[in-house]
DRENPA-3360 file (N, C-alpha, C; in nm, 2 decimals, always signed):
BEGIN
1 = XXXXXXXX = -0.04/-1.42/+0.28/-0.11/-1.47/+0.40/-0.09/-1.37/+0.52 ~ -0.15/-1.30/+0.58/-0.18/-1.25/+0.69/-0.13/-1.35/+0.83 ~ -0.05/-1.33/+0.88/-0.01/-1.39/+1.00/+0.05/-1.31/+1.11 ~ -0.02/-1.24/+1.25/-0.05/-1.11/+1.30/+0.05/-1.22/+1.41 ~ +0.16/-1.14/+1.45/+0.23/-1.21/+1.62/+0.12/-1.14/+1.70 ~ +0.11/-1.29/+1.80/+0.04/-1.22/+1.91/+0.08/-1.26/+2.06 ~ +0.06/-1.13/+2.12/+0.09/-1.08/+2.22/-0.02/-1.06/+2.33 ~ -0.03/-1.17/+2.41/-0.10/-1.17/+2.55/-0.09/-1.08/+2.67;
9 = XXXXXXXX = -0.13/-1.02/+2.70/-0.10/-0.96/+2.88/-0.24/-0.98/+2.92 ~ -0.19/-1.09/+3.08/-0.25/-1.21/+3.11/-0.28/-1.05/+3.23 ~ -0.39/-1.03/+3.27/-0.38/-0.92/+3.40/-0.42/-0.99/+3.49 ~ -0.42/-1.10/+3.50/-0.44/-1.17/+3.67/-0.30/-1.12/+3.70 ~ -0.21/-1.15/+3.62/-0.05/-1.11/+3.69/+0.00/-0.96/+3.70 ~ -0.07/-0.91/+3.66/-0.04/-0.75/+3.64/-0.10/-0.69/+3.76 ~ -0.04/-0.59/+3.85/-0.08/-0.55/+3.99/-0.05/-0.40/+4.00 ~ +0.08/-0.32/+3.90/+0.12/-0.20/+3.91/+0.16/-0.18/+3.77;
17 = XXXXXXXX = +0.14/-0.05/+3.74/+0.19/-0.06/+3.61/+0.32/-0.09/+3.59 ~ +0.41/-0.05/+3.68/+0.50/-0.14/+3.64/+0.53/-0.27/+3.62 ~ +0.47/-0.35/+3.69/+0.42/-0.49/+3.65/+0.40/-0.50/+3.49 ~ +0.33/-0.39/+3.44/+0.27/-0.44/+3.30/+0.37/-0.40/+3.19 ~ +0.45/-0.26/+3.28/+0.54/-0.23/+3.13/+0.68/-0.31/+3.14 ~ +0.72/-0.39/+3.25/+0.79/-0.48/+3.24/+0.79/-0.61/+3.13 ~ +0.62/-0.65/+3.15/+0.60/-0.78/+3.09/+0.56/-0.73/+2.98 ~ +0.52/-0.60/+2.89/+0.48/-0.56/+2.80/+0.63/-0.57/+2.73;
25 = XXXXXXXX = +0.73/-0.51/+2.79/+0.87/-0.48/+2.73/+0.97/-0.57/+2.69 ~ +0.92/-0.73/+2.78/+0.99/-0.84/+2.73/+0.89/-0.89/+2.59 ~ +0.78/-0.93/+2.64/+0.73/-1.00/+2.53/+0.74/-0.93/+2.39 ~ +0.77/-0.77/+2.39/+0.76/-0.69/+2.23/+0.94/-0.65/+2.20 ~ +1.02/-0.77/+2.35/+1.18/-0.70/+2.32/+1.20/-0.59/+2.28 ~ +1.17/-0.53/+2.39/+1.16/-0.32/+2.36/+1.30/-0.33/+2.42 ~ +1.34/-0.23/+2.42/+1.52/-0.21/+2.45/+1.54/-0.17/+2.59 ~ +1.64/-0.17/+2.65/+1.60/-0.15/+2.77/+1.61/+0.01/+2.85;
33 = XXXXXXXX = +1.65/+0.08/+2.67/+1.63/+0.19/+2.73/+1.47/+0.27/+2.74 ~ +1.41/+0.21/+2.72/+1.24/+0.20/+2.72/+1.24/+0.26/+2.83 ~ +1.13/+0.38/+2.83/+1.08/+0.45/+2.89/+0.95/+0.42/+2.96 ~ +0.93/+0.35/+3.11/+0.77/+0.37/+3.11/+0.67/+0.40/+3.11 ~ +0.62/+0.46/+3.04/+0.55/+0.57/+3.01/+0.47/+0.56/+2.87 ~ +0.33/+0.61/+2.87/+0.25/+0.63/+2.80/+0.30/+0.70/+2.67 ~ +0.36/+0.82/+2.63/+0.47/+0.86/+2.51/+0.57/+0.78/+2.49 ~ +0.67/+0.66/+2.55/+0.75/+0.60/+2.52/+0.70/+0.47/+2.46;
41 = XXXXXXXX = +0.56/+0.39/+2.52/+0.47/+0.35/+2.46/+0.45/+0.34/+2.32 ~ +0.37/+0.46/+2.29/+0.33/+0.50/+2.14/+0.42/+0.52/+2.06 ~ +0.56/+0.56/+2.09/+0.65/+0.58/+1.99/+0.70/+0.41/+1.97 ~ +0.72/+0.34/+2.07/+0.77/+0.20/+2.02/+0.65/+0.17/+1.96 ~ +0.56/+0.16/+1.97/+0.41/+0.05/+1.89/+0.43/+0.14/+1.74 ~ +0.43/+0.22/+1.73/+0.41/+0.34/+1.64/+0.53/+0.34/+1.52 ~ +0.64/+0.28/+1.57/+0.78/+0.26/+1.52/+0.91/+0.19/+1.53 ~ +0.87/+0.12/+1.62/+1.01/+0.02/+1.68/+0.93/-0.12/+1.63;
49 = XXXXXXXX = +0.81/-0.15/+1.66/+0.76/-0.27/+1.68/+0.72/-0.36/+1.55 ~ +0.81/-0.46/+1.55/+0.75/-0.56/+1.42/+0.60/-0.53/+1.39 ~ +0.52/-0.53/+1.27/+0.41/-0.61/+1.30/+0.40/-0.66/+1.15 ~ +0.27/-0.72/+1.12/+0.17/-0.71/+1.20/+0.14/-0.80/+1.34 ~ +0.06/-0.74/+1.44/+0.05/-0.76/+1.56/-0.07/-0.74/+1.64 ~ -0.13/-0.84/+1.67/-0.23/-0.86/+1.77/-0.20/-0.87/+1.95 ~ -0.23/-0.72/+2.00/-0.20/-0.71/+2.16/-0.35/-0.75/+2.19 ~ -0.36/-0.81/+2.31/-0.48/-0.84/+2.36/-0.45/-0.84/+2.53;
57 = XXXXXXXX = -0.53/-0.78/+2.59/-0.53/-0.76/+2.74/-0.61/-0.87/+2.77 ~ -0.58/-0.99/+2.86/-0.70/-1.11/+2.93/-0.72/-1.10/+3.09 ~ -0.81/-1.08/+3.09/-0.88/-1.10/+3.27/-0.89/-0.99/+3.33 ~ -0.84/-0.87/+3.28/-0.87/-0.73/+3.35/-0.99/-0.76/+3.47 ~ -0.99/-0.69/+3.58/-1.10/-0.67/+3.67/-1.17/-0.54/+3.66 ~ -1.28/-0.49/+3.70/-1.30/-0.39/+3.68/-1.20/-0.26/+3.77 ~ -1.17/-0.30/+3.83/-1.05/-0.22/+3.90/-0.96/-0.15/+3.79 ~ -0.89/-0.27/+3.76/-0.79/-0.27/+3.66/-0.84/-0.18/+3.55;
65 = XXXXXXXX = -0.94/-0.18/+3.47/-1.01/-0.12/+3.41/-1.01/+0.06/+3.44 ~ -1.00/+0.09/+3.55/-1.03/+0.20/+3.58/-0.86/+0.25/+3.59 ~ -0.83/+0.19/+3.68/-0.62/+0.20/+3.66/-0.56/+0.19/+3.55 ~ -0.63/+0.09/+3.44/-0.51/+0.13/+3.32/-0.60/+0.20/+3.23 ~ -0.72/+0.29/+3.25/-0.81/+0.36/+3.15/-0.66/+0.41/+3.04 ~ -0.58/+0.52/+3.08/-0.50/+0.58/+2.99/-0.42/+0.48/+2.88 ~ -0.36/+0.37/+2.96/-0.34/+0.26/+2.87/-0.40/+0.21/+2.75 ~ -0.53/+0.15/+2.77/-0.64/+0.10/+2.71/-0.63/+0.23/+2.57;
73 = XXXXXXXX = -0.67/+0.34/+2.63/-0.69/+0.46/+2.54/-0.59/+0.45/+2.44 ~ -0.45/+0.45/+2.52/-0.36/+0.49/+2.38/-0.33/+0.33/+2.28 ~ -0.38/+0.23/+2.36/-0.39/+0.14/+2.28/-0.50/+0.14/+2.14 ~ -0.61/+0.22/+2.17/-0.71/+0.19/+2.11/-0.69/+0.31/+2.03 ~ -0.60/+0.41/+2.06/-0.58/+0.53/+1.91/-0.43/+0.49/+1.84 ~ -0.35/+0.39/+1.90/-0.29/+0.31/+1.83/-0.31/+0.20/+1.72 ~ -0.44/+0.15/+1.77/-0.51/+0.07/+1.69/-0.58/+0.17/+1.56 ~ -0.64/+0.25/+1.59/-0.70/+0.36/+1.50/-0.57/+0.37/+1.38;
81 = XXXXXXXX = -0.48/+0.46/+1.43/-0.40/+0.50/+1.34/-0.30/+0.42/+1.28 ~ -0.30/+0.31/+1.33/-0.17/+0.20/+1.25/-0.28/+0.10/+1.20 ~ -0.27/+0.06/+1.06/-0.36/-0.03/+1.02/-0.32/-0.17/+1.04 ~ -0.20/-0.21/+1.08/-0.14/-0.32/+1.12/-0.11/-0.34/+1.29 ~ -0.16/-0.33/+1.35/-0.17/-0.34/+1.49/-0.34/-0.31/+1.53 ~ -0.33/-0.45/+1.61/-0.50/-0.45/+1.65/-0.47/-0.48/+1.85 ~ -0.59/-0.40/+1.84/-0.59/-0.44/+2.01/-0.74/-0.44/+2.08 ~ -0.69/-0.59/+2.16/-0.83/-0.65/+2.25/-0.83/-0.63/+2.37;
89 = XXXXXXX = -0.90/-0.63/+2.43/-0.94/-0.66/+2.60/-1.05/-0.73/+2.64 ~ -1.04/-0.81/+2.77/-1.11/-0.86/+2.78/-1.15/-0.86/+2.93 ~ -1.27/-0.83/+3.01/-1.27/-0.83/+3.14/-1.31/-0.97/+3.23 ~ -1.26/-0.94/+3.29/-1.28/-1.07/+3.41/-1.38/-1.01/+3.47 ~ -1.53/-1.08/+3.51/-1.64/-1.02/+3.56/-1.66/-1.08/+3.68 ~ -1.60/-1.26/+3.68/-1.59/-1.29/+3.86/-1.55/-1.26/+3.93 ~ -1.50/-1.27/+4.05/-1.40/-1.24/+4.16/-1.34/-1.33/+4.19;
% end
């Protein structure tokens, strides 16, 4: 049976990346020597991180959107290259 942990990052609460690689680093208990940064990133998703695992971004604004473009990206060639890690987003289109 396929049963994927999943992992929300709610972006109403997300304001700076730091914001995100904090709440990203509890929810996946990354270590605290975690780097944050886009290469410290991919090496935990890539090799530290249980899976299989479903990350999904909820509420992004389009702002947001344009601020974590690099993010998004290495999530989505993360998803490419690991066949056990999937990743969603989702935008918030009200205000």
């Amino acid at each position: 049976m396929d049963s994927k942990r999943q992992i929300i990052i709610n972006f109403e609460h997300i304001k700076t990346i730091e914001d995100f690689y904090k709440d990203l680093a509890t929810k996946l208990d990354l270590p605290e020597y975690f780097g944050n940064n886009l290469d410290a990133l991919y090496d935990s998703l890539t090799g530290h991180v249980q899976t299989p695992i479903l990350i999904q971004f909820t509420n992004l604004n389009l702002q947001q959107l344009v601020t974590f473009e690099g993010l998004i990206d290495t999530f989505q060639e993360i998803e490419q290259e690991k066949g056990d890690i999937d990743f969603e987003y989702y935008i918030k289109l009200d205000n």
